[in-house]
C-alpha positions as CSV (number, residue, x, y, z in Angstrom):
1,X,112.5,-111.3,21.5
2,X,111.8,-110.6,17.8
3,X,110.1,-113.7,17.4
4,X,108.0,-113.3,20.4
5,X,106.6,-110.3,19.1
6,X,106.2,-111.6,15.7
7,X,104.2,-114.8,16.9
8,X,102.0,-112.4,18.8
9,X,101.2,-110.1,16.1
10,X,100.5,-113.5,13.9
11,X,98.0,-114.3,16.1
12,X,96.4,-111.1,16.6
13,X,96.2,-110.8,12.9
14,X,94.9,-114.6,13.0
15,X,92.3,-113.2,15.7
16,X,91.2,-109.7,13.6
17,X,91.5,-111.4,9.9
18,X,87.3,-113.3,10.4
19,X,86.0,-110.3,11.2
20,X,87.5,-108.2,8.7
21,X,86.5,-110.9,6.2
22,X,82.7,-111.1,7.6
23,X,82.5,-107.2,7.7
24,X,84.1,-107.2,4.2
25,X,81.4,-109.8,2.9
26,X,78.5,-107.8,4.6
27,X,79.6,-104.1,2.9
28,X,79.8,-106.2,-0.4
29,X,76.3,-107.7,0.2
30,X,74.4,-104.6,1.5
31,X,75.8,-102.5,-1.0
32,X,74.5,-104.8,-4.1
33,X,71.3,-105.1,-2.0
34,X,71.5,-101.0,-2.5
35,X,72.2,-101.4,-5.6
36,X,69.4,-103.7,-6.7
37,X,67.3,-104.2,-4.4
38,X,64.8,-106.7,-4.2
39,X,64.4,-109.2,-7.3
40,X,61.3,-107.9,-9.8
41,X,60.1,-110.3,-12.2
42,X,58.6,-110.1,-15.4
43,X,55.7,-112.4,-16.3
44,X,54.1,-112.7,-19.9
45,X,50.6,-113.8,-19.3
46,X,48.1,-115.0,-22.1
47,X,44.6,-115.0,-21.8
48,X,42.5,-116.3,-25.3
49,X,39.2,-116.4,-23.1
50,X,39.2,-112.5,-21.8
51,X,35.7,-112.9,-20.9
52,X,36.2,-115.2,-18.5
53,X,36.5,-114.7,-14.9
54,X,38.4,-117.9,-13.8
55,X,41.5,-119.7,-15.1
56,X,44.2,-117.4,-16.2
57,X,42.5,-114.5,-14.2
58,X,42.5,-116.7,-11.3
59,X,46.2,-116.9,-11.8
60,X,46.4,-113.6,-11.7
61,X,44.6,-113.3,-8.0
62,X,46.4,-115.6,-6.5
63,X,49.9,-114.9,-7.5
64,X,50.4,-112.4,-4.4
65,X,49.4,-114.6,-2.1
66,X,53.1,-115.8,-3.0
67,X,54.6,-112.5,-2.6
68,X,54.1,-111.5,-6.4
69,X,52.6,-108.1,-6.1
70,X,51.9,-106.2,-10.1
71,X,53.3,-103.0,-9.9
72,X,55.8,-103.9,-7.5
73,X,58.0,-106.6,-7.5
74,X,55.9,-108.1,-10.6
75,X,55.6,-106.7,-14.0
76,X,53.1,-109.1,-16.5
77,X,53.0,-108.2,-20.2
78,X,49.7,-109.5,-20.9
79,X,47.8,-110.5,-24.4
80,X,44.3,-111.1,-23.6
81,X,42.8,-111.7,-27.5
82,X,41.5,-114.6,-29.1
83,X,43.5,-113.4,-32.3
84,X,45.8,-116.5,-32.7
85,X,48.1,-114.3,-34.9
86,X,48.1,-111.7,-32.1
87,X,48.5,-114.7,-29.3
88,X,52.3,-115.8,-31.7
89,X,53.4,-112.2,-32.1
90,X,52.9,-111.7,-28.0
91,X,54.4,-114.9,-27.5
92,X,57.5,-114.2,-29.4
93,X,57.5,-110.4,-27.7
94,X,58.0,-112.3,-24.8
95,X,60.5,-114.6,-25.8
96,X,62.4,-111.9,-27.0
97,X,62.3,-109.6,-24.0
98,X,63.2,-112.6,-21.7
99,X,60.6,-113.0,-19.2
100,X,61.4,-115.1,-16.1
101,X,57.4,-117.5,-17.5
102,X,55.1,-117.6,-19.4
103,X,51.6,-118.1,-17.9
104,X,49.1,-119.7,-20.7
105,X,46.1,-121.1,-21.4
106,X,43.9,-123.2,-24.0
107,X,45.0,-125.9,-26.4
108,X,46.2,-123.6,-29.6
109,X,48.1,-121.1,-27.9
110,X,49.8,-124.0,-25.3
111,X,51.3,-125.8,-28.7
112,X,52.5,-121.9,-30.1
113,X,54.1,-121.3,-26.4
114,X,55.9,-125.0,-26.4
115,X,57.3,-124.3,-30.0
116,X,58.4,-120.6,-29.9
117,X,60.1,-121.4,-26.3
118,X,61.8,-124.6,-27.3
119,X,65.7,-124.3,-26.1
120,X,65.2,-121.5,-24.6
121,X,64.7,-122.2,-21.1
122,X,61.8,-119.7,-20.6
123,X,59.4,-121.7,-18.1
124,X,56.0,-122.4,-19.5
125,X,53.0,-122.9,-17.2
126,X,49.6,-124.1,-19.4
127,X,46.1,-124.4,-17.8
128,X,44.3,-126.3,-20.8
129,X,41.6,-129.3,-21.2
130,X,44.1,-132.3,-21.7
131,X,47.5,-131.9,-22.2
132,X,48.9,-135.8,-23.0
133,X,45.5,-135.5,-25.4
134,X,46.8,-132.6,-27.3
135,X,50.6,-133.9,-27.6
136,X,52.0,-131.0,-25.1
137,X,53.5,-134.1,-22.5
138,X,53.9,-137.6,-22.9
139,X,52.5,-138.1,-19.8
140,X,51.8,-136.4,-16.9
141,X,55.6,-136.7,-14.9
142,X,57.2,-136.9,-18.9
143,X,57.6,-133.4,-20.2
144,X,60.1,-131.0,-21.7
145,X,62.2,-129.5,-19.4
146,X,60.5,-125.8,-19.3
147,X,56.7,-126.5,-19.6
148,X,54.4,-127.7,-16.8
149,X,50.8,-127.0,-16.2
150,X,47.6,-127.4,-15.1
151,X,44.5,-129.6,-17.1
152,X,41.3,-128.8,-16.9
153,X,39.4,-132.4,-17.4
154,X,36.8,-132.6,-15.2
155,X,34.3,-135.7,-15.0
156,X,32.1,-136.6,-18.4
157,X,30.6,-139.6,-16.6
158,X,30.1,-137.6,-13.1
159,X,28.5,-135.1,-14.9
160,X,26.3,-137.1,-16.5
161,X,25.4,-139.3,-13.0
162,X,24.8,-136.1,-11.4
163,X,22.5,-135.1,-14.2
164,X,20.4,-138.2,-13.9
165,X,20.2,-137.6,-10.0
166,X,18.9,-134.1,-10.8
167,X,16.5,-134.9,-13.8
168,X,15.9,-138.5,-13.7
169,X,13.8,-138.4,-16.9
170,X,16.4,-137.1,-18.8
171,X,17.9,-139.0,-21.7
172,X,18.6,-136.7,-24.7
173,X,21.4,-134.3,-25.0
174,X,21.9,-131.4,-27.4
175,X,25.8,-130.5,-27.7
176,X,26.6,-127.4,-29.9
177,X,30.3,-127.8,-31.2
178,X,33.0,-125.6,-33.0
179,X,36.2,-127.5,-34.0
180,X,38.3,-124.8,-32.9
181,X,40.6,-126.3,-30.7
182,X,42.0,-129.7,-29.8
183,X,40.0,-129.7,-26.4
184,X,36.8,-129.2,-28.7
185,X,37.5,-132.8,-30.1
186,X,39.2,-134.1,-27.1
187,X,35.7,-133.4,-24.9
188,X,33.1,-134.5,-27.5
189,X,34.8,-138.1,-27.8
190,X,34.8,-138.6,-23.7
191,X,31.1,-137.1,-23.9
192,X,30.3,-140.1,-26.4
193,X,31.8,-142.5,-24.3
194,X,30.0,-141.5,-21.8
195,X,26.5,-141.1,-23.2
196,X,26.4,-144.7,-25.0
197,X,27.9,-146.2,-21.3
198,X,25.1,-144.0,-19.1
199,X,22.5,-145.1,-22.0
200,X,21.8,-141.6,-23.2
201,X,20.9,-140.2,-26.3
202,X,23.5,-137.4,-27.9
203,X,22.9,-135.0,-30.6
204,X,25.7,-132.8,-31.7
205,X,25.2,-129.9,-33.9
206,X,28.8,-128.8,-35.7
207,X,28.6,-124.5,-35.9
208,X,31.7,-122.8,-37.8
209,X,30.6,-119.3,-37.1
210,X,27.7,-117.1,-34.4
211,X,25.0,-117.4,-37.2
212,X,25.4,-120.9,-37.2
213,X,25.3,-121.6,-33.1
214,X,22.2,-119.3,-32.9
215,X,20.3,-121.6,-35.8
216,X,21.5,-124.6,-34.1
217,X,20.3,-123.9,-31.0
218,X,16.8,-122.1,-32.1
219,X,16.3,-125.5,-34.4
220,X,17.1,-128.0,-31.2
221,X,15.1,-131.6,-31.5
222,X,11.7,-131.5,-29.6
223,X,12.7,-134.2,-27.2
224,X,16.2,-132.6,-26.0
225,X,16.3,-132.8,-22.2
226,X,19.5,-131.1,-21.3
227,X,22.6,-129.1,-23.1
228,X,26.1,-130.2,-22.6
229,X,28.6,-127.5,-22.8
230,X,31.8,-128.5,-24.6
231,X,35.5,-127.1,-24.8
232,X,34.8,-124.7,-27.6
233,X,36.4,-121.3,-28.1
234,X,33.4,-120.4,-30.4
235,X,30.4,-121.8,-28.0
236,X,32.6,-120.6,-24.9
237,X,32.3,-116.8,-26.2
238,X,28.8,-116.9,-26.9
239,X,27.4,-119.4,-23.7
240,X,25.3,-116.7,-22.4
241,X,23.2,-116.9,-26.0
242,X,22.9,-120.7,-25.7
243,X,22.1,-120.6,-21.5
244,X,18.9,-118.0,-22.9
245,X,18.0,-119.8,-26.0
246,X,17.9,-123.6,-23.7
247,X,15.9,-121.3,-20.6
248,X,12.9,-120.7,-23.2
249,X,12.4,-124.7,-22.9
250,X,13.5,-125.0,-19.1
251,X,16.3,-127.4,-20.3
252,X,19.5,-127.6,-17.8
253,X,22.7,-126.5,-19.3
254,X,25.7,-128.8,-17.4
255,X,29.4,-129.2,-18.5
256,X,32.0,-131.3,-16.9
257,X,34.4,-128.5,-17.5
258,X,36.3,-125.5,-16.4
259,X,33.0,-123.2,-15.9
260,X,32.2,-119.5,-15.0
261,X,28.6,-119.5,-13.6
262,X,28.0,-116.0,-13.8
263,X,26.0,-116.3,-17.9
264,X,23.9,-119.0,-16.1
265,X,25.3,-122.4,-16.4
266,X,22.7,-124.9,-13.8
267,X,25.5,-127.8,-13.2
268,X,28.9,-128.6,-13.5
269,X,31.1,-131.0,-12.4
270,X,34.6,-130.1,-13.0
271,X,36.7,-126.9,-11.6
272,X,35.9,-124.1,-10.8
273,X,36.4,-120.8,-8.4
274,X,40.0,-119.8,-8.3
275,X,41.1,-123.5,-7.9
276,X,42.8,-123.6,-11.1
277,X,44.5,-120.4,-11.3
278,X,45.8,-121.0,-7.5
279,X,47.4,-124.4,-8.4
280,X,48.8,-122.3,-11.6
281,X,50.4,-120.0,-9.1
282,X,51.6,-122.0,-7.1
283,X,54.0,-124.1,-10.0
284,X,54.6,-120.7,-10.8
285,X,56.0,-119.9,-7.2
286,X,57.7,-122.8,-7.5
287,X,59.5,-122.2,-10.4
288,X,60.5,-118.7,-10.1
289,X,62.0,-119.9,-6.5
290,X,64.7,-122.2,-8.6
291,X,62.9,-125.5,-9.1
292,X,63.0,-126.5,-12.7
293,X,59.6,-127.3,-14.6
294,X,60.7,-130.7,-15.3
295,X,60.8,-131.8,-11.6
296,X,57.1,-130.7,-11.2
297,X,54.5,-132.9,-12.9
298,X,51.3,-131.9,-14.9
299,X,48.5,-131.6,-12.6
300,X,45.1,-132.6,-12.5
301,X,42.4,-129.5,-11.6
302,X,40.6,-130.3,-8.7
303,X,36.9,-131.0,-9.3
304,X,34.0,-129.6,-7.9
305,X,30.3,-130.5,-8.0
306,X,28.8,-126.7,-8.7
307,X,24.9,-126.3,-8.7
308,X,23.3,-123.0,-9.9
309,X,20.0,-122.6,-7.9
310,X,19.6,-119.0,-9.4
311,X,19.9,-120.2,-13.3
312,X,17.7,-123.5,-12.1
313,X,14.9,-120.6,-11.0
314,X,15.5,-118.6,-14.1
315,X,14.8,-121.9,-16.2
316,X,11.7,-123.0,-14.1
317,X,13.7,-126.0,-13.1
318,X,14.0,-127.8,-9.5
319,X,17.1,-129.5,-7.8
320,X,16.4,-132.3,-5.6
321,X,17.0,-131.6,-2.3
322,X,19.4,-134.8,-2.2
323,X,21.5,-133.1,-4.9
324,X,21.6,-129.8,-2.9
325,X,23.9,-131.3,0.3
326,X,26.4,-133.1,-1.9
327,X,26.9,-130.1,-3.7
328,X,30.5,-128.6,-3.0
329,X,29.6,-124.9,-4.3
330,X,25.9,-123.2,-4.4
331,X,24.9,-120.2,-6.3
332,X,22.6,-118.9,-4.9
């Protein structure tokens, strides 16, 4: 009889004890849920082009498409500056206060970011012109284990094909240049490639400082038929003074770079719109959901063949009608 009633009570017990345990793991669960709620996340975000409109602010718009909403469940401590010392102090701020990444962009502040970070597993993600270039990866799927990114080349040679198709007569080109970064460099030598294969003729005009860039471009050779915008912190900042100085000869200003049309640039082909910043998201969304930078290669921006028809009025110029319907983006 004893043991009739013990095996019975066994069983019961055997029948009660997965419930107990699921109710116990649920109370346990809700009440740290309670407790903490929802995960928040705390993003450093460095900006050295503040007056630009795409690229890191791009990030920036697309990020709660991913379910990163500021003021909510995303807090960014942001350094917008072109102040390189500024750029290191805010990059070791961050470093220091442990954010879950580090969104970054341009050459200079890219190399600070891969330094300052190095062992300790704070994920950088870069947009900049041409990371293997500037010695950030070894190659595009070969990288340290907490930096990926986005680069910004777009197409010298495209550019320049598109620039024949839209001027045919054109055959000099006036590039104003500030060494002040390692895509400055990086862009002039593919736009010399290009020019001596497409058979055109390139002038480059080295500025260190504003004084210099306005001379330069007020002193242009007679016989310039186009500006080509390089990657140039210096020329970047002040593009709306070389788009008006190149308008009072009707020249097209083009670049085969990362571009914000608004100061009047005619022609691009390279990225553009929130393209960049949305691929930077979504590594970003990617890496705050567990995966590790080093499983997700450098990317390549996608590139876009932009025409201006507003700056091509403002300049007195005309774009073939041809060029017009291949055109993926139209300002009109």
């Amino acid at each position: 009889m004893i043991c009739n009633v013990t095996n019975k009570l066994t069983k019961a017990c055997n029948a009660v004890l997965p419930a107990l345990l699921l109710a116990l793991v649920f109370m346990v669960y809700t009440g740290c849920e309670r407790l903490t709620g929802p995960r928040k996340y705390v993003i450093g975000y460095v900006d050295p082009n503040p007056e630009e409109k795409e690229g890191a602010p791009g990030f920036l718009r697309n990020m709660p498409k991913y379910g990163y909403i500021e003021g909510e469940n995303a807090t960014y401590i942001k350094t917008q500056t072109k102040d390189k010392q500024a750029i290191e102090k805010a990059i070791k701020d961050m470093v220091a206060k442990r954010v879950d990444l580090i969104l970054i962009m341009s050459t200079p502040p890219v190399k600070m970011a891969k330094e300052i970070t190095r062992g300790t597993n704070i994920p950088v993600v870069f947009i900049m012109y041409d990371a293997v270039g500037a010695g950030i990866v070894k190659s595009l799927a070969d990288h340290d284990s907490n930096i990926t990114g986005v680069q910004l080349q777009g197409s010298t040679p495209k550019a320049l094909e598109w620039l024949s198709a839209m001027s045919p007569r054109a055959k000099h080109l006036f590039a104003p240049v500030a060494f002040d970064t390692g895509a400055a460099k990086q862009s002039l030598v593919k736009l010399e490639e290009s020019c001596a294969k497409a058979g055109f003729k390139l002038t480059i005009a080295e500025v260190k400082t504003v004084e210099d860039l306005r001379a330069a471009m007020s002193s242009m050779p007679k016989d310039i038929d186009a500006v080509f915008l390089l990657h140039s912190w210096l020329v970047g900042s002040h593009v709306g003074e070389v788009i008006a100085e190149a308008n009072k000869r009707h020249l097209p200003v083009i670049s085969a770079g990362h571009v914000d049309y608004q100061h009047g640039l005619i022609m691009s082909y390279g990225p553009t719109d929130d393209s960049v910043g949305s691929q930077a998201a979504r590594l970003a969304h990617k890496i705050l959901s567990g995966t590790s930078p080093s499983y997700l290669p450098v990317e390549n921006a996608e590139v876009f063949l932009g025409i201006n028809l507003r700056a091509a009025h403002d300049a007195g110029i005309e774009i073939p009608e041809a060029v017009l319907r291949r055109a993926d983006q139209i300002i009109r």
